[in-house]
C-alpha positions, -999 to +999 in steps of 0.1 A: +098-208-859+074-208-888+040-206-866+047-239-843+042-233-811+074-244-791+058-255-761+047-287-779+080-300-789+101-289-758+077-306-731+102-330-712+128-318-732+156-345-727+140-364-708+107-371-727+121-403-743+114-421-709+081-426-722+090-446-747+112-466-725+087-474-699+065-489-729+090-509-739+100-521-703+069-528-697+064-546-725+091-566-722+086-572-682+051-574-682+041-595-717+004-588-707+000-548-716+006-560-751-026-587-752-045-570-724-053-532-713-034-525-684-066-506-670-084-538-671-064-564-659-055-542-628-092-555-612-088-586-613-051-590-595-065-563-570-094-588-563-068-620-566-047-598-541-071-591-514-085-627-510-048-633-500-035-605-479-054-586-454-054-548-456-053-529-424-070-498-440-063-461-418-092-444-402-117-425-429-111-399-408-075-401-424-080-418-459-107-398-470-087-362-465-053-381-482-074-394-512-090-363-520-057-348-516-042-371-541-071-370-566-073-329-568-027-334-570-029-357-598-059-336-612-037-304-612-009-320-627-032-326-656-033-289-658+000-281-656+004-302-681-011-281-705-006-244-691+035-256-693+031-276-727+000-260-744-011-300-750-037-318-731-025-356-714-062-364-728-069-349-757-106-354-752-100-323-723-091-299-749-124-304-767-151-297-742-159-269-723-138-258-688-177-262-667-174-300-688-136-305-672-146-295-636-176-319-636-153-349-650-128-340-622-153-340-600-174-376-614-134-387-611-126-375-575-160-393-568-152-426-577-118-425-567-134-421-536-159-449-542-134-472-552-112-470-519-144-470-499-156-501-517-125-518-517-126-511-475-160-529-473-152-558-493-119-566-477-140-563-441-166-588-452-132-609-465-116-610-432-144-603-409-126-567-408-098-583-388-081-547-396-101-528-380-096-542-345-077-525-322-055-549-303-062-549-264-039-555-239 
């Protein structure tokens, strides 16, 4: 077909109009994403959040393993993304070097990592780490 690599157009095939529907619901739903980044506003109501509710946070032992986990899932995806497509979810990926992506996934697996731990700390200093008490009968 004159040269055009098919992958790009057929990725999500019927279903890739969702994408454009979820902007538009969200839009709609949540007025904000149109006057403010969704990526920034998402601090704040986390930090609004945990000064309300308590979080009972698992065991490191357990987190830590499950985030990873997630992180190197979500990571992949990524790359299936572009060995099914040929097109890159970032286009900044497909413009550096493979040694450049493993060191971003890792900086990102990192403060993934960061985040949850700091987001543990601060919610103990909070509540006087009322979720980490084990209840004794």
């Amino acid at each position: 077909m004159l040269g055009l690599d098919t992958r790009k157009l057929s990725y999500g095939g019927n279903w890739k109009f969702l994408t454009y529907v979820n902007l538009v619901l969200q839009t709609v739903f949540f007025g904000l994403c149109v006057l403010i980044d969704m990526h920034t506003i998402i601090v704040p109501l986390v930090l609004v959040q945990m000064y309300i509710q308590n979080h009972v946070y698992p065991s490191r032992l357990k987190s830590v393993p499950l985030i990873c986990f997630s992180g190197v899932l979500c990571i992949s995806w990524l790359q299936w993304v572009h060995h099914a497509s040929g097109i890159w979810v970032y286009t900044f990926l497909g413009e550096i070097s493979l040694m450049s992506r493993l060191v971003i996934s890792g900086v990102t697996l990192g403060l993934l990592l960061l985040m949850h731990l700091l987001g543990q700390e601060l919610s103990g200093r909070i509540w006087g780490n009322l979720g980490t008490q084990k209840k004794r009968n």
